[in-house]
Biotite code that builds the C-alpha atoms (Angstrom):
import biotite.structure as struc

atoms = struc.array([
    struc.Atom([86.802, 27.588, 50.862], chain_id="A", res_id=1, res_name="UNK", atom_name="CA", element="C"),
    struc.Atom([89.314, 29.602, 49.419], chain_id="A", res_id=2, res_name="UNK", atom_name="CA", element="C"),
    struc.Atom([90.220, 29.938, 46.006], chain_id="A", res_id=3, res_name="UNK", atom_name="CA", element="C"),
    struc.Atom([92.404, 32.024, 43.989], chain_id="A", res_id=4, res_name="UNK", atom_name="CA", element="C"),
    struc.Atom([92.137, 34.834, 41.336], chain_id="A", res_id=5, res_name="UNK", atom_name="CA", element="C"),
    struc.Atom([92.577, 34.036, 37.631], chain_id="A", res_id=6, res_name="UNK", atom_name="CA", element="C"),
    struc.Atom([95.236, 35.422, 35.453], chain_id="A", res_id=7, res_name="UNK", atom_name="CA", element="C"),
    struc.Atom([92.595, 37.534, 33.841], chain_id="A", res_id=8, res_name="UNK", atom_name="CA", element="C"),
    struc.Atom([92.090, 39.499, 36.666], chain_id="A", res_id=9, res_name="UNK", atom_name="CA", element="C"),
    struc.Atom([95.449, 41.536, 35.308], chain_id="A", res_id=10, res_name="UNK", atom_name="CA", element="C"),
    struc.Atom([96.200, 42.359, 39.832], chain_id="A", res_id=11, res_name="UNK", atom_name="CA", element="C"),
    struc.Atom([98.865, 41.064, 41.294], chain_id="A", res_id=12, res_name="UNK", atom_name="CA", element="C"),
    struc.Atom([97.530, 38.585, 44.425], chain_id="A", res_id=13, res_name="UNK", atom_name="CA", element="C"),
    struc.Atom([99.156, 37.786, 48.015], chain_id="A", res_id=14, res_name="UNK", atom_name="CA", element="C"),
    struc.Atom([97.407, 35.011, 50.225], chain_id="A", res_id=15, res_name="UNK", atom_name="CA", element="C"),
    struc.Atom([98.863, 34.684, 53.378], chain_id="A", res_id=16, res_name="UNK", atom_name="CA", element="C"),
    struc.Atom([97.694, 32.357, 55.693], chain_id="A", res_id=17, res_name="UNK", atom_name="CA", element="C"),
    struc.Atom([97.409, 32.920, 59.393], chain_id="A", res_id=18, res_name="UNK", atom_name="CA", element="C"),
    struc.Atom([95.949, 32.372, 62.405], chain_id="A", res_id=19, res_name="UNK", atom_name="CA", element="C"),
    struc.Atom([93.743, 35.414, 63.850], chain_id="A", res_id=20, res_name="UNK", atom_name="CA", element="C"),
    struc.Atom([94.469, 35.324, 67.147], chain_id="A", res_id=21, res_name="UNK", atom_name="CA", element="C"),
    struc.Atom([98.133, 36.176, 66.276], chain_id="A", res_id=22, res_name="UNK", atom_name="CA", element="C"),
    struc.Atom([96.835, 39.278, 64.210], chain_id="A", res_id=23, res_name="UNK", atom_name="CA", element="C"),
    struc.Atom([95.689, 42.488, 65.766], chain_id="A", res_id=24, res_name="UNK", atom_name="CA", element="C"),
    struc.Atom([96.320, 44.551, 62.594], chain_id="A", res_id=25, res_name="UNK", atom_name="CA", element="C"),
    struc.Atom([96.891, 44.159, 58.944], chain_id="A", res_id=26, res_name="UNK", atom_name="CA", element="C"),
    struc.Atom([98.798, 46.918, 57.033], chain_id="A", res_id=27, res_name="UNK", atom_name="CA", element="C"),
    struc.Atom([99.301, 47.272, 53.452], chain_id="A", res_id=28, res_name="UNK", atom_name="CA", element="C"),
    struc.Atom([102.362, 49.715, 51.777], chain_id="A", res_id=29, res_name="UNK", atom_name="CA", element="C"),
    struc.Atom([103.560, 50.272, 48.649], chain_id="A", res_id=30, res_name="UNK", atom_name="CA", element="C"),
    struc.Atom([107.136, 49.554, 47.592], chain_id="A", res_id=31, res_name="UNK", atom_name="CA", element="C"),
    struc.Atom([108.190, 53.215, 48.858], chain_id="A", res_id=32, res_name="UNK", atom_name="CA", element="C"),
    struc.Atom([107.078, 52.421, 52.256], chain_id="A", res_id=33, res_name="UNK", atom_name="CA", element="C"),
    struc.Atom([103.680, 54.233, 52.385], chain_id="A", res_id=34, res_name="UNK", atom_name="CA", element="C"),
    struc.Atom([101.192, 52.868, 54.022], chain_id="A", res_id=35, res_name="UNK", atom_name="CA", element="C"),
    struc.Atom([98.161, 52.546, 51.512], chain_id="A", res_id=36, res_name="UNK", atom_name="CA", element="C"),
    struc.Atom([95.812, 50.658, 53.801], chain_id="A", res_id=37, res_name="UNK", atom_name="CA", element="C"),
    struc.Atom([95.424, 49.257, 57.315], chain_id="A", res_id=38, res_name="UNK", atom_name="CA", element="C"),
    struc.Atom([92.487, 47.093, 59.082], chain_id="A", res_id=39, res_name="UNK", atom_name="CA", element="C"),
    struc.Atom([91.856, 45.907, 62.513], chain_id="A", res_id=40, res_name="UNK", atom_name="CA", element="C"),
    struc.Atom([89.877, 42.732, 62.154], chain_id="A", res_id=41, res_name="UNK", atom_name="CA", element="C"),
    struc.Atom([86.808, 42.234, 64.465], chain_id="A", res_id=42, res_name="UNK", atom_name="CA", element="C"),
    struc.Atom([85.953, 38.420, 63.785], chain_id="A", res_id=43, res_name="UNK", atom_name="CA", element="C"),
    struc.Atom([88.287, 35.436, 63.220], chain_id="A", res_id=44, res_name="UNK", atom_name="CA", element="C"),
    struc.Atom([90.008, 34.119, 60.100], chain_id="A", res_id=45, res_name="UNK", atom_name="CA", element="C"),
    struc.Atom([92.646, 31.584, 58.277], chain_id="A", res_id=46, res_name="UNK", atom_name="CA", element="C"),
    struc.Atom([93.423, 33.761, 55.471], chain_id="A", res_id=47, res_name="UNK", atom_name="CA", element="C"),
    struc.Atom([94.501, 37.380, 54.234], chain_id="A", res_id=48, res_name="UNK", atom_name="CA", element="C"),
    struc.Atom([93.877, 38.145, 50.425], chain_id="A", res_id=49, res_name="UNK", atom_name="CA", element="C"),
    struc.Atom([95.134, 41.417, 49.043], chain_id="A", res_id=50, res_name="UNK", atom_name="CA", element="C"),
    struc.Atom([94.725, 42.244, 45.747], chain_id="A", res_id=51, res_name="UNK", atom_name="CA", element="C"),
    struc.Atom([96.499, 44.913, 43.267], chain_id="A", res_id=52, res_name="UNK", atom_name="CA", element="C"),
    struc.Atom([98.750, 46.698, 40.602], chain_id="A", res_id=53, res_name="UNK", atom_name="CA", element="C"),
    struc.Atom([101.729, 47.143, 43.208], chain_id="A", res_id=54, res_name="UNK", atom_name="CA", element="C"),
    struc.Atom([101.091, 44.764, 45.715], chain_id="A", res_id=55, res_name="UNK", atom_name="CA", element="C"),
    struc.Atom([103.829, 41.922, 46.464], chain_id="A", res_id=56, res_name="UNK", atom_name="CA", element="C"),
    struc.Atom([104.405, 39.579, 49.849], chain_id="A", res_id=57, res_name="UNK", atom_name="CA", element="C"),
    struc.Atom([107.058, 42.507, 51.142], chain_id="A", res_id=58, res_name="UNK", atom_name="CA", element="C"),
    struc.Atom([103.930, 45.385, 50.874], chain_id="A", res_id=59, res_name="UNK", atom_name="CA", element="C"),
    struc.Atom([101.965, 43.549, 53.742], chain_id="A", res_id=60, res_name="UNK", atom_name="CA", element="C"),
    struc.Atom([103.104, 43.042, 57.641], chain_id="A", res_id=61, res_name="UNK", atom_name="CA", element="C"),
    struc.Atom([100.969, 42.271, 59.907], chain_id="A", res_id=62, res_name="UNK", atom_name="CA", element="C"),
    struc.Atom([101.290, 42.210, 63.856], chain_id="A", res_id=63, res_name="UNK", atom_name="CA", element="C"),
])
């Protein structure tokens, strides 16, 4: 089950929902363009949660 973050948590949170076999990797940039985080998943999943001070839908592509 998924389920958000509260306001309290004082992070900005994306949840993107996707299909896994469409993925082969996840990567995660500030708004300047650099790339602050990438991951190659190994098992399947519906949903991509990425949490923080600078993040925003237009810091994460995946391919």
């Amino acid at each position: 089950m998924l389920q958000s973050l509260t306001a309290k948590s004082g992070m900005n949170t994306v949840v993107l929902n996707v299909s896994s076999s469409s993925v082969s990797e996840i990567v995660v940039k500030d708004s300047s363009g650099n790339v602050l985080g990438t991951l190659k998943p190994s098992k399947s999943f519906n949903n991509i949660i990425v949490s923080g001070a600078g993040v925003s839908e237009s810091t994460i592509s995946y391919n």
